[in-house]
C-alpha positions in Angstrom: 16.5 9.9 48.4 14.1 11.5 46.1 16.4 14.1 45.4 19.2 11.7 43.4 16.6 10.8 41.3 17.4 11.0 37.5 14.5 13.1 35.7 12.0 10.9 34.1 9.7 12.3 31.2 6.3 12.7 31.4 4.4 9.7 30.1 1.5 12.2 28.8 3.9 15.1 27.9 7.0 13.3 26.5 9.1 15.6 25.0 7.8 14.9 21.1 4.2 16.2 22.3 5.9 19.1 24.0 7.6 20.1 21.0 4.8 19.4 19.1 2.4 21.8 21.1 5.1 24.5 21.1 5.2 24.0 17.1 0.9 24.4 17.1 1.3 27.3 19.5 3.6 29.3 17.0 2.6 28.5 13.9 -1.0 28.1 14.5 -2.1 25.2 11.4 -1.9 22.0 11.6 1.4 19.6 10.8 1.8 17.8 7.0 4.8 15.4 6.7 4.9 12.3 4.2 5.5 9.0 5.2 3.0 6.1 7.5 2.6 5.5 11.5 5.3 6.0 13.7 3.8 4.8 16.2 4.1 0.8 17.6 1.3 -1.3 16.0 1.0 -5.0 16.2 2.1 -6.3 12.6 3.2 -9.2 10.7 6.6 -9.0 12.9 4.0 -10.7 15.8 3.0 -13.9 14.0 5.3 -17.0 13.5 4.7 -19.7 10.6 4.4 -23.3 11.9 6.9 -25.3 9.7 6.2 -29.1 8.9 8.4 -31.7 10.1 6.3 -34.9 11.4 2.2 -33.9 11.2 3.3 -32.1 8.2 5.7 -32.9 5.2 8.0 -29.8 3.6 8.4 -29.7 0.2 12.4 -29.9 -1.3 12.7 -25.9 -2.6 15.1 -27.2 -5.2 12.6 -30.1 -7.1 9.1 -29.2 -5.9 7.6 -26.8 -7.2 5.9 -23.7 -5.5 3.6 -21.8 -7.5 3.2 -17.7 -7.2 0.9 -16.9 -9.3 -2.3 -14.9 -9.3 -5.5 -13.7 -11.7 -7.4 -11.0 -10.9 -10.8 -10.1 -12.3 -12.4 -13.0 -12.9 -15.3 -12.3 -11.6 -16.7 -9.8 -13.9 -13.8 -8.6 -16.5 -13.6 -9.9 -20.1 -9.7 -9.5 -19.9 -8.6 -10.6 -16.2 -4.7 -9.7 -14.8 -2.8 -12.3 -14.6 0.4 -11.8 -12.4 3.7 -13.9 -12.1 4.2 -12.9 -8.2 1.3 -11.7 -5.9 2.6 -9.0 -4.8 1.9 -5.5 -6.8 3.3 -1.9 -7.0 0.6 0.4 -4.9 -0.8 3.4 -6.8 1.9 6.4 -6.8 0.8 9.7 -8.4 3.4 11.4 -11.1 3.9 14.6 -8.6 4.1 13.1 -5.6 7.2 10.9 -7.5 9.3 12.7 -10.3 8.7 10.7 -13.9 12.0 8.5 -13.2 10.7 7.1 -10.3 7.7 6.2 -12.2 9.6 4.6 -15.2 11.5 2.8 -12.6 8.8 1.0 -11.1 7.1 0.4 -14.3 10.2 -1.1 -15.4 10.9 -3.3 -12.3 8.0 -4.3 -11.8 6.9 -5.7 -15.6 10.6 -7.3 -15.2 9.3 -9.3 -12.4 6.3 -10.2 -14.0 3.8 -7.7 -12.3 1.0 -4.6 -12.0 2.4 -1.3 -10.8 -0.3 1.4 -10.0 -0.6 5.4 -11.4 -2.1 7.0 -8.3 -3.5 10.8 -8.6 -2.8 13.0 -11.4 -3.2 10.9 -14.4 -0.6 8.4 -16.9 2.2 9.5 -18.0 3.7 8.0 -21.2 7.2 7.2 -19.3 4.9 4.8 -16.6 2.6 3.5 -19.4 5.6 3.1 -21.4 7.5 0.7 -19.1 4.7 -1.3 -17.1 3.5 -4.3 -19.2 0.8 -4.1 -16.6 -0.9 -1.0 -15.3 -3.7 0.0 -13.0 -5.4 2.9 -13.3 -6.4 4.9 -10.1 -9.8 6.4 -10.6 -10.0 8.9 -7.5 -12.2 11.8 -6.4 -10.2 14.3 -7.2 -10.6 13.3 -11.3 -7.0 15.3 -11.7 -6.3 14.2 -15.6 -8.6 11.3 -15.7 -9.8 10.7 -19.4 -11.6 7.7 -21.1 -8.8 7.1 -23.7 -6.9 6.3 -20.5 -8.8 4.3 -19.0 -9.2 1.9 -21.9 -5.3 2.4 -22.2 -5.3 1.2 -18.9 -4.8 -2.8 -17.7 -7.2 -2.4 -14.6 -9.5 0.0 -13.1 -8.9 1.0 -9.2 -11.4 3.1 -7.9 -10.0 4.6 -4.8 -12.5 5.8 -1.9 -10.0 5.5 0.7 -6.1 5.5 1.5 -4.9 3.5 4.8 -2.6 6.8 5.2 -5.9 8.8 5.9 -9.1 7.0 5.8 -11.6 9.7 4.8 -9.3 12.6 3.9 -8.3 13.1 0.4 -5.1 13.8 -1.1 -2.6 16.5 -1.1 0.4 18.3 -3.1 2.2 21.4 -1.8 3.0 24.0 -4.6 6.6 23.0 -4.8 5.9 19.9 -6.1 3.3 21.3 -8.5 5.6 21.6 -11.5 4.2 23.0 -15.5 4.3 19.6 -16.3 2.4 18.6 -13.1 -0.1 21.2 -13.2 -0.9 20.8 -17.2 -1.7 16.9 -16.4 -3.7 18.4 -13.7 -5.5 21.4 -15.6 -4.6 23.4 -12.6 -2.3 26.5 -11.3 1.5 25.5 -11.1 3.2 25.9 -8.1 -0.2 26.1 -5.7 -0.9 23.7 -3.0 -3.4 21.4 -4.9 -5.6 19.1 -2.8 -7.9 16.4 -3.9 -11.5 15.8 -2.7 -12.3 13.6 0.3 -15.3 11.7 -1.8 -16.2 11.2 -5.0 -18.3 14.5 -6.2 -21.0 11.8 -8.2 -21.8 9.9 -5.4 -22.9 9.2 -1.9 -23.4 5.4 -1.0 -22.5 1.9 -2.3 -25.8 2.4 -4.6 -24.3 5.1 -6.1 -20.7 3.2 -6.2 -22.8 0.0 -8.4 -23.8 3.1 -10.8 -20.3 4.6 -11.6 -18.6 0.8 -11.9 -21.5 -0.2 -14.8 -19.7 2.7 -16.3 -16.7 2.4 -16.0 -17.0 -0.9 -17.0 -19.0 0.1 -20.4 -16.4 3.0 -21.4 -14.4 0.3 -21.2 -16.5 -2.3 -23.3 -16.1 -4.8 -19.8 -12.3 -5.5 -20.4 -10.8 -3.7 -17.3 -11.1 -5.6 -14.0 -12.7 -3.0 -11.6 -10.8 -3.0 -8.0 -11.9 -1.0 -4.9 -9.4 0.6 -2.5 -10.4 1.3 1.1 -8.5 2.8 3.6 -9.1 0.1 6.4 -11.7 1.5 9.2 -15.3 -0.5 8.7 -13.6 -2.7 7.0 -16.2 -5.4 7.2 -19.0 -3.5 6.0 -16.6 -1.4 3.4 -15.4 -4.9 1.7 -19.6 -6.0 1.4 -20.6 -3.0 0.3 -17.7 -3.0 -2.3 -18.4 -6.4 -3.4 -22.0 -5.8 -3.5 -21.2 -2.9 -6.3 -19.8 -5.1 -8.4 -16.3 -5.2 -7.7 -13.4 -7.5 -9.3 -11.3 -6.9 -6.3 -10.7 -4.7 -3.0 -7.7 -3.6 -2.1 -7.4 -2.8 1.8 -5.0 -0.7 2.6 -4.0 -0.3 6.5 -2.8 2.6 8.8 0.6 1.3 8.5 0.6 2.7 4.7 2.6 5.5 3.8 1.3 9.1 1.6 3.2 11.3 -0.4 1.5 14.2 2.1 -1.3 14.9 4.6 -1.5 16.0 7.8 -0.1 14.0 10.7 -3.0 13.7 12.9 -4.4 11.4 9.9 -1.3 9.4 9.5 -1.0 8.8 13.6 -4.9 8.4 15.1 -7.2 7.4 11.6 -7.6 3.8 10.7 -7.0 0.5 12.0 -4.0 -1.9 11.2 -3.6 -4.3 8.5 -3.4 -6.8 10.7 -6.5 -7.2 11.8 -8.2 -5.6 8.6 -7.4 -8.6 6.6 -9.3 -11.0 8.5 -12.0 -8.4 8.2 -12.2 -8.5 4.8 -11.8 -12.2 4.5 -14.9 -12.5 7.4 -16.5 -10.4 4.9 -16.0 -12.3 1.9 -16.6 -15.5 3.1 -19.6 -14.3 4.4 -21.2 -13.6 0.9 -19.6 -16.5 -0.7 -17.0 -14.8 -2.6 -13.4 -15.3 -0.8 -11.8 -16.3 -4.0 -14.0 -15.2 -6.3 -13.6 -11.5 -5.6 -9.7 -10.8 -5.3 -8.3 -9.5 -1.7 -5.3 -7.2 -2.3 -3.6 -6.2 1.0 -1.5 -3.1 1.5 -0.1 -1.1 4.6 3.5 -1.8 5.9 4.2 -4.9 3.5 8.0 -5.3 3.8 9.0 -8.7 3.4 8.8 -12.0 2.3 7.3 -13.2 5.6 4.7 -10.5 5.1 3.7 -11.4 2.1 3.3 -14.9 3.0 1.3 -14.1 6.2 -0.7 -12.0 4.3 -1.5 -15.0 2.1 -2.1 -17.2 5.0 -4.5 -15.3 6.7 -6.8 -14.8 3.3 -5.3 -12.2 1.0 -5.0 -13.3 -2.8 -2.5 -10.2 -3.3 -0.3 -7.9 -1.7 0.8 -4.2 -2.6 3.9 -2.5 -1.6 4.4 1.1 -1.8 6.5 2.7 1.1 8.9 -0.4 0.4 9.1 -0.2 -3.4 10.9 3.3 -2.4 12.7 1.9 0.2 14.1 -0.1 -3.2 14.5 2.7 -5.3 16.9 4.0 -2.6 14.7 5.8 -0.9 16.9 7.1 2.7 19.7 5.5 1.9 23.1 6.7 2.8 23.6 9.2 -0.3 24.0 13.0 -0.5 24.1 13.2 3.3 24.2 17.3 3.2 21.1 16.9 1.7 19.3 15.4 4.4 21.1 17.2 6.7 19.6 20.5 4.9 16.1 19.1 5.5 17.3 18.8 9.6 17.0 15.3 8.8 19.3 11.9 8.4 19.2 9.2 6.2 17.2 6.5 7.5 15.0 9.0 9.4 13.6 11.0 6.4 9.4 11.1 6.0 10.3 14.5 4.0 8.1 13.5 0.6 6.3 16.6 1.0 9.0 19.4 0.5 9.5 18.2 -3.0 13.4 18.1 -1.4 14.1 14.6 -2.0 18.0 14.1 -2.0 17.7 10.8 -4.1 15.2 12.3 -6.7 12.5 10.2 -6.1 9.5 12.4 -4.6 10.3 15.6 -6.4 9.4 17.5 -9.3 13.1 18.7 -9.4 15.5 18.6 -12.4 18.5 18.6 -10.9 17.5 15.8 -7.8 15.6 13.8 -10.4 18.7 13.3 -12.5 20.1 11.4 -9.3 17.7 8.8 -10.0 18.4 6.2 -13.0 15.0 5.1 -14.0 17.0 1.6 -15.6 19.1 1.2 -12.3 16.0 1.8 -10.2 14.0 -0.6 -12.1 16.7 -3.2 -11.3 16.8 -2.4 -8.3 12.9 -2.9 -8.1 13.2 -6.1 -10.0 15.7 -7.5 -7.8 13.7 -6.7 -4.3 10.1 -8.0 -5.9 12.2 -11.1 -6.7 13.3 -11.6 -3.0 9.7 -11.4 -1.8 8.8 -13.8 -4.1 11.3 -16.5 -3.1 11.1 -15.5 0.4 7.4 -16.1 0.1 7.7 -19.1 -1.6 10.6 -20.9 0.9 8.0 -20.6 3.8 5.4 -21.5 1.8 7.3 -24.6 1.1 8.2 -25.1 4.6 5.1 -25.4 5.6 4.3 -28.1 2.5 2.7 -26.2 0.5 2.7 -26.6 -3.3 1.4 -23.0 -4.0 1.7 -19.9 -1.7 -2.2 -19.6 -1.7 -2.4 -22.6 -0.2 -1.0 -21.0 2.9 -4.0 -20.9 5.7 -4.6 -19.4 9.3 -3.4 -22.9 10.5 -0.2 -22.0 9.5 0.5 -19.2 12.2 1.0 -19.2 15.8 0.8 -15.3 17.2 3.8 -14.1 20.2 1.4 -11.9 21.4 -1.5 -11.6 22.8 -3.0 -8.5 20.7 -1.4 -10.3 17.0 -3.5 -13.4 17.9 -6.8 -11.3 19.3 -6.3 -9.2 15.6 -5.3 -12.0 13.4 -7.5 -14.8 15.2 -5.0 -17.3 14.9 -4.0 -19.2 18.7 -1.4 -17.5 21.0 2.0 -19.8 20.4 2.0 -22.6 22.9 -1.9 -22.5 23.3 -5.1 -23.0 21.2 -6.4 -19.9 22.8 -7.4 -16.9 21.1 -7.9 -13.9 23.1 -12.0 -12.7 22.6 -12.9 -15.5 20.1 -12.3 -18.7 21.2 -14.9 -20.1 23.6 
């Protein structure tokens, strides 16, 4: 009988969207949280590697060797990167992490033998200090960008997009916005500062050609010049890019995380990494220069397997941000009245933005910042770059490869049928693949 049915929620109404129309009706502005997609998206998870056993020979992991290394800028840059692992720190800003953080991550990552990033805001001395390698993020906002930094920098990184809000620029509520925060920044402490969606010196790719020439002769053409896009047009962003004169893009997918921005960009901007890095590789190829200009991936890069995947289906690089936090101890099982005072657990905590952070890595606060050990972290960091690497390199080797970039598309088998439409690689079982094969 109808009447002993159990209550079912409403597939358009389910009780998150009520409560999240009931928050809109009373407040009357939109949401902000840190954090990437909670939504389902087809990932990395939904491809499979095809290991060798007959058509194919493994390699022994324990007298073969498996190379992981990677140079970027050698298209253009007097002084290319060259890293031990490919798999980088993504671009972080000092304010939306406290300075430990930033030492820690500087520290891990030069242990393992690679790049970490500076994000908005400008270097600090504790992040230039400890990374061996460092890219410099040149973004519209210009918050304490100098030209003695970026000649003390590694690597350029012009940002015109994030995969966390493709088209919306940055943010950082006042309570983040510390004295030492705001003096970087040459603006008010403790008011909400937000960055610019574009660059204010401008407005196409011919433009974009322009402001790399100089950066590149500020910098007497040392610096490799990357360009981050937040993956949407991805094919035509990557040309255009390339077409500027870049050393290297850096796509960076919906599944990447942000410090702080307003969840309607985080949930319905953007496009998946999956299917943006064969975008960008399409793109590439296209004008000759899959190779020759650098393909860094970011956007929900968690594990080995990603990383190899990522490798396989064209990428020269990956970057990891969310998951470099995750490291640090980011929502882990510590100072549980602390998460509980945010009406949130560990595990479950997107809560960058209140500058609350019970393990003292996104906040400006003295007292949660001394919970994080910047040498601790960094081993910590060190430690989980290392796993990557080895995870990598075992499947890499699995599949009898003698050098993780030797990983290819005909590596991969997809489980369903949207991974293989977005990655183009066949359905497992099949050689179809849905809406390209013919």
């Amino acid at each position: 009988m109808t009447g002993d049915r159990p209550p079912r929620a409403s597939a358009t109404f389910p009780p998150h969207v009520i409560a999240e129309i009931h928050r809109a009706a009373g407040q009357g502005i939109y949401s902000i949280r840190g954090g990437g997609a909670r939504r389902p998206l087809p990932n990395f998870d939904d491809l499979v590697f095809l290991g060798a056993s007959v058509s194919r020979y493994p390699l022994e992991g324990y007298r073969e060797r498996c190379g992981t290394d990677v140079t970027i800028g050698t298209r253009f840059a007097g002084k290319p990167v060259t890293l031990k692992i490919p798999i980088t720190i993504a671009g972080m800003s000092f304010g939306a992490l406290s300075a430990n953080a930033k030492r820690a991550l500087g520290l891990g990552a030069s242990a393992a033998g690679t790049s970490t990033t500076t994000g908005d805001g400008g270097m600090t001395e504790e992040e230039r200090e400890a990374s061996d390698i460092l890219v410099y993020q040149y973004l519209p906002s210009r918050y304490g960008m100098t030209p003695d930094q970026l000649r003390r920098a590694d690597a350029i990184e012009v940002v015109i997009g994030q995969g966390a809000k493709p088209g919306g620029g940055g943010m950082l509520l006042g309570q983040k916005v510390s004295e030492r925060v705001a003096g970087m920044r040459v603006l008010p402490p403790g008011i909400d500062q937000r960055s610019a969606s574009r660059h204010p010196d401008w407005t196409g790719p011919d433009d974009l050609e322009i402001k790399i020439r100089e950066l590149r002769e500020i910098t007497d053409w040392e610096k490799p010049v990357y360009v981050k896009v937040g993956a949407t047009r991805t094919g035509y962003d990557v040309g255009l890019a390339v077409k500027a004169g870049a050393d290297a893009v850096v796509v960076d997918g919906m599944q990447g995380g942000t410090a702080a921005t307003q969840d309607v960009f985080i949930e319905d901007v953007g496009i998946p990494t999956l299917p943006a890095v064969r975008m960008a590789v399409d793109a590439l190829k296209e004008l000759d220069m899959h190779r020759k200009v650098q393909l860094i991936v970011s956007g929900g890069i968690r594990t080995g397997a990603d990383v190899a995947k990522a490798l396989a289906l064209g990428a020269d690089a990956v970057s990891i941000g969310v998951a470099a936090l995750m490291a640090l101890n980011c929502n882990a099982p510590l100072w549980p009245e602390d998460y509980a005072a945010l009406g949130v657990s560990p595990g479950h905590c997107d809560q960058c933005q209140t500058g609350r952070c019970p393990v003292g890595i996104t906040t400006q606060d003295p007292v949660l910042e001394r919970r994080l050990d910047p040498e601790e972290g960094g081993r910590r960091v060190r430690n989980y770059l290392a796993t990557l690497a080895m995870e990598c390199q075992m499947l890499a080797r699995a599949c009898g490869k003698s050098h993780v970039h030797n990983l290819e598309p005909e590596d991969l088998a997809a489980l369903t049928l949207e991974a293989a439409a977005m990655a183009r690689v066949p359905l497992a079982g099949t050689d179809w693949i849905p809406g390209w094969s013919r």
